[in-house]
Wavefront OBJ file of the C-alpha trace (Angstrom):
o trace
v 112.215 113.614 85.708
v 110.452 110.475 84.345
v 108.842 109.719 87.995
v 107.564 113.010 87.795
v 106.232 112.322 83.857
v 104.774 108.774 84.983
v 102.527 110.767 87.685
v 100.810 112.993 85.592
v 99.507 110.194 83.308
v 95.908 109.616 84.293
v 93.385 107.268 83.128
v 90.405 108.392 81.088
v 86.742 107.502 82.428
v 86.176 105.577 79.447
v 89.505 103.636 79.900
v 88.663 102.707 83.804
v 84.878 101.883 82.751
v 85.775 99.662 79.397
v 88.841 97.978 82.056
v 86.075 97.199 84.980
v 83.856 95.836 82.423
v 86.635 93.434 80.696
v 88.308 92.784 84.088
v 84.583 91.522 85.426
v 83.673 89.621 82.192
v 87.250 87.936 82.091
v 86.516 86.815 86.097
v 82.858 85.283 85.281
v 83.787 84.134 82.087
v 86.140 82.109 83.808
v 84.360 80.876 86.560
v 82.041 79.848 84.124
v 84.757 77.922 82.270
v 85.315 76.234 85.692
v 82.530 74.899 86.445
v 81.378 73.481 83.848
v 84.595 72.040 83.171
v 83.751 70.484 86.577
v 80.242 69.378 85.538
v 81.856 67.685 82.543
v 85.140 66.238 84.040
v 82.871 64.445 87.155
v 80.227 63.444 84.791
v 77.446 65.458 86.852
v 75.712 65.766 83.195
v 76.134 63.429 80.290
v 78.142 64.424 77.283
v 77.112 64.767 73.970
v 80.924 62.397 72.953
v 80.911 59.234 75.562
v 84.352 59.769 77.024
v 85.511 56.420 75.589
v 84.673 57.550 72.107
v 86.484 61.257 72.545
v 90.295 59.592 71.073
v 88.311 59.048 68.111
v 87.794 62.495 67.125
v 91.296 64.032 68.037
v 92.713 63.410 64.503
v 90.057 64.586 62.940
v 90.002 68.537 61.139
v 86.985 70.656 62.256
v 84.438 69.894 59.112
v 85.302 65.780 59.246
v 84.565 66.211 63.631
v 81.362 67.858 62.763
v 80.058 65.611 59.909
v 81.157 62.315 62.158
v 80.006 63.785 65.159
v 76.297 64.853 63.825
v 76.803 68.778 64.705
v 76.112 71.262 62.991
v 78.477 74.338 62.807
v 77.987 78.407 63.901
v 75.827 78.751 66.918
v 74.139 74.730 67.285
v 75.872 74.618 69.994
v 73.152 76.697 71.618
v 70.670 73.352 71.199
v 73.162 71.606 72.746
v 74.028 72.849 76.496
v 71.883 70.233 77.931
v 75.553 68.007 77.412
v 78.434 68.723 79.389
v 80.965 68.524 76.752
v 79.397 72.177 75.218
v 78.163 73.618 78.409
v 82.041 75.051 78.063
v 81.392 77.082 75.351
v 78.915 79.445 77.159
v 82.311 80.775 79.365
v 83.651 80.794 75.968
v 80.931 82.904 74.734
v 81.264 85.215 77.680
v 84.692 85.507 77.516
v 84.506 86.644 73.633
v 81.504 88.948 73.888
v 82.820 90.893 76.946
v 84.777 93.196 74.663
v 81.637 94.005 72.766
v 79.995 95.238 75.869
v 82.912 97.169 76.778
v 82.953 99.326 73.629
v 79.154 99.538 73.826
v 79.662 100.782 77.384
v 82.540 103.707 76.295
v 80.393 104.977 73.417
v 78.360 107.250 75.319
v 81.361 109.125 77.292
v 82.996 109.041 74.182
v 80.152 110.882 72.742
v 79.249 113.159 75.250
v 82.891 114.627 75.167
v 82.868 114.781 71.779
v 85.816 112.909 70.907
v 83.944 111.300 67.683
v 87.291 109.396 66.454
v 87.418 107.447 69.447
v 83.862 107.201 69.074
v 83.513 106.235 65.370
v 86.099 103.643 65.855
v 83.943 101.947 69.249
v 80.921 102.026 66.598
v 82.810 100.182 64.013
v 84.621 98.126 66.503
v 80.792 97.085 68.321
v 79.303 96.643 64.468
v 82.481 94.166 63.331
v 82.838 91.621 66.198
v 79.026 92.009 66.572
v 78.964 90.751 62.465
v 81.652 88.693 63.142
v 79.916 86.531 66.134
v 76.760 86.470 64.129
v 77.905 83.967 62.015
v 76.397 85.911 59.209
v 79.525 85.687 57.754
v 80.254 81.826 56.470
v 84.332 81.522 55.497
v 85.555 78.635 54.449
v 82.934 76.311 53.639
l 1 2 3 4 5 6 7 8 9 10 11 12 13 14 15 16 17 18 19 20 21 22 23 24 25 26 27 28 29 30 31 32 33 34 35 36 37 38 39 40 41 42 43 44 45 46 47 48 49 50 51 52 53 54 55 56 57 58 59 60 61 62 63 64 65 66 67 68 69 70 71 72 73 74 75 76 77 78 79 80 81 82 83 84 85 86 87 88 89 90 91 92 93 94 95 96 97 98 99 100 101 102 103 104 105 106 107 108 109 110 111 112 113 114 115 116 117 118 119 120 121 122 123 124 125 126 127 128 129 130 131 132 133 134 135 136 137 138 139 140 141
Protein backbone atom coordinates (compact mmCIF):
# COMPACT_ATOMS: atom_id res chain seq x y z
CA UNK A 1 0.00 0.00 0.00
CA UNK A 2 2.68 2.71 0.52
CA UNK A 3 4.45 1.72 -3.00
CA UNK A 4 1.27 2.27 -4.43
CA UNK A 5 0.88 5.89 -2.32
CA UNK A 6 4.63 6.85 -3.30
CA UNK A 7 3.51 6.49 -7.17
CA UNK A 8 0.84 8.76 -7.29
CA UNK A 9 2.93 11.65 -5.88
CA UNK A 10 3.84 13.83 -8.83
CA UNK A 11 5.84 16.85 -9.13
CA UNK A 12 4.27 20.21 -9.88
CA UNK A 13 5.58 22.26 -13.05
CA UNK A 14 6.62 24.90 -10.86
CA UNK A 15 8.53 22.43 -8.56
CA UNK A 16 10.52 20.72 -11.71
CA UNK A 17 11.12 24.38 -13.26
CA UNK A 18 12.30 26.21 -9.77
CA UNK A 19 14.58 22.48 -9.29
CA UNK A 20 16.20 22.82 -13.04
CA UNK A 21 16.86 26.35 -12.36
CA UNK A 22 18.63 25.75 -8.75
CA UNK A 23 20.15 22.44 -9.94
CA UNK A 24 21.82 24.59 -13.08
CA UNK A 25 22.77 27.65 -10.93
CA UNK A 26 24.28 25.30 -8.13
CA UNK A 27 26.48 23.48 -11.24
CA UNK A 28 27.81 27.01 -12.72
CA UNK A 29 28.02 28.53 -9.56
CA UNK A 30 30.38 26.00 -8.79
CA UNK A 31 32.37 25.78 -11.67
CA UNK A 32 32.74 29.25 -11.22
CA UNK A 33 34.01 28.71 -7.67
CA UNK A 34 36.56 26.38 -9.38
CA UNK A 35 38.12 28.21 -11.46
CA UNK A 36 38.80 30.97 -10.04
CA UNK A 37 39.92 29.22 -7.11
CA UNK A 38 42.37 27.94 -9.77
CA UNK A 39 43.23 31.42 -11.09
CA UNK A 40 44.00 32.39 -7.50
CA UNK A 41 45.72 29.21 -6.09
CA UNK A 42 48.36 29.22 -9.42
CA UNK A 43 48.73 32.88 -9.24
CA UNK A 44 47.43 33.33 -13.00
CA UNK A 45 46.17 36.91 -11.58
CA UNK A 46 47.60 38.83 -8.70
CA UNK A 47 45.77 39.08 -5.43
CA UNK A 48 44.55 41.91 -3.81
CA UNK A 49 46.46 40.08 -0.04
CA UNK A 50 50.22 38.95 -1.22
CA UNK A 51 50.02 35.34 -0.12
CA UNK A 52 52.82 35.93 2.42
CA UNK A 53 50.79 38.60 4.12
CA UNK A 54 47.31 36.35 4.17
CA UNK A 55 48.41 34.69 8.11
CA UNK A 56 48.17 38.17 9.05
CA UNK A 57 44.59 38.62 8.65
CA UNK A 58 43.28 35.15 9.96
CA UNK A 59 42.88 36.44 13.57
CA UNK A 60 41.38 39.24 12.69
CA UNK A 61 37.09 39.78 13.07
CA UNK A 62 35.43 40.99 9.81
CA UNK A 63 35.36 45.04 10.56
CA UNK A 64 39.33 44.98 11.95
CA UNK A 65 40.14 42.67 8.21
CA UNK A 66 38.39 45.36 6.36
CA UNK A 67 39.80 48.53 8.05
CA UNK A 68 43.56 46.81 7.89
CA UNK A 69 43.00 45.52 4.65
CA UNK A 70 41.70 48.98 2.93
CA UNK A 71 38.15 47.40 1.76
CA UNK A 72 35.31 48.60 1.98
CA UNK A 73 32.25 46.44 2.99
CA UNK A 74 28.65 45.44 0.97
CA UNK A 75 29.20 45.08 -2.69
CA UNK A 76 33.21 46.78 -3.17
CA UNK A 77 34.02 43.76 -3.96
CA UNK A 78 32.53 44.43 -7.38
CA UNK A 79 35.69 47.12 -7.97
CA UNK A 80 37.74 44.54 -7.05
CA UNK A 81 37.56 41.29 -9.45
CA UNK A 82 40.52 42.42 -11.31
CA UNK A 83 42.42 40.36 -8.03
CA UNK A 84 42.21 36.81 -7.71
CA UNK A 85 41.62 36.62 -4.11
CA UNK A 86 37.72 38.18 -4.85
CA UNK A 87 37.24 36.84 -8.28
CA UNK A 88 35.68 33.90 -5.79
CA UNK A 89 32.99 35.79 -4.72
CA UNK A 90 31.28 36.11 -8.18
CA UNK A 91 30.53 31.93 -7.82
CA UNK A 92 29.54 33.09 -4.50
CA UNK A 93 27.24 35.58 -5.88
CA UNK A 94 25.82 33.07 -8.29
CA UNK A 95 25.42 30.54 -5.98
CA UNK A 96 23.26 32.97 -3.56
CA UNK A 97 21.19 34.69 -6.24
CA UNK A 98 20.13 31.43 -8.00
CA UNK A 99 17.24 31.04 -5.58
CA UNK A 100 16.01 34.48 -6.47
CA UNK A 101 15.72 33.53 -10.05
CA UNK A 102 14.05 30.44 -9.22
CA UNK A 103 11.11 32.06 -7.40
CA UNK A 104 11.05 34.76 -10.09
CA UNK A 105 10.82 31.90 -12.60
CA UNK A 106 7.64 29.95 -10.57
CA UNK A 107 5.68 33.20 -10.20
CA UNK A 108 4.07 33.14 -13.41
CA UNK A 109 2.74 29.32 -13.27
CA UNK A 110 1.92 30.08 -9.94
CA UNK A 111 -0.18 32.84 -11.18
CA UNK A 112 -1.65 31.55 -14.09
CA UNK A 113 -3.17 28.62 -11.96
CA UNK A 114 -4.25 30.77 -9.57
CA UNK A 115 -2.77 29.42 -6.59
CA UNK A 116 -2.06 33.15 -5.14
CA UNK A 117 -0.65 31.73 -1.63
CA UNK A 118 2.04 30.04 -3.26
CA UNK A 119 2.26 32.99 -5.28
CA UNK A 120 2.18 35.78 -2.64
CA UNK A 121 4.74 33.95 -0.70
CA UNK A 122 7.36 33.68 -4.19
CA UNK A 123 6.62 37.64 -4.29
CA UNK A 124 7.64 38.17 -0.78
CA UNK A 125 10.26 35.55 -0.92
CA UNK A 126 11.85 37.44 -4.51
CA UNK A 127 11.25 41.10 -2.62
CA UNK A 128 13.24 39.84 0.84
CA UNK A 129 16.47 38.16 -0.42
CA UNK A 130 16.29 40.72 -3.29
CA UNK A 131 16.37 43.60 -0.10
CA UNK A 132 18.47 41.48 1.64
CA UNK A 133 21.41 41.23 -1.17
CA UNK A 134 20.99 44.90 -1.79
CA UNK A 135 22.79 45.79 1.04
CA UNK A 136 20.18 48.40 1.63
CA UNK A 137 19.92 47.01 4.79
CA UNK A 138 23.26 47.92 7.05
CA UNK A 139 23.19 45.52 10.50
CA UNK A 140 25.65 45.74 12.70
CA UNK A 141 27.72 48.61 12.08
Amino acid sequence: MAEKASQDIKARPEQLIYAAILEKGMFIGLAVLLITFIIYAFGIIEPYIPLDEISRYWSMNVHDYLHHANIKGGWSWVRLLKYSDFLNFIGIAILAGVTIISYVAIIPILVRTKDWAYAIFAVAEVLILGLAASGLLAVGH
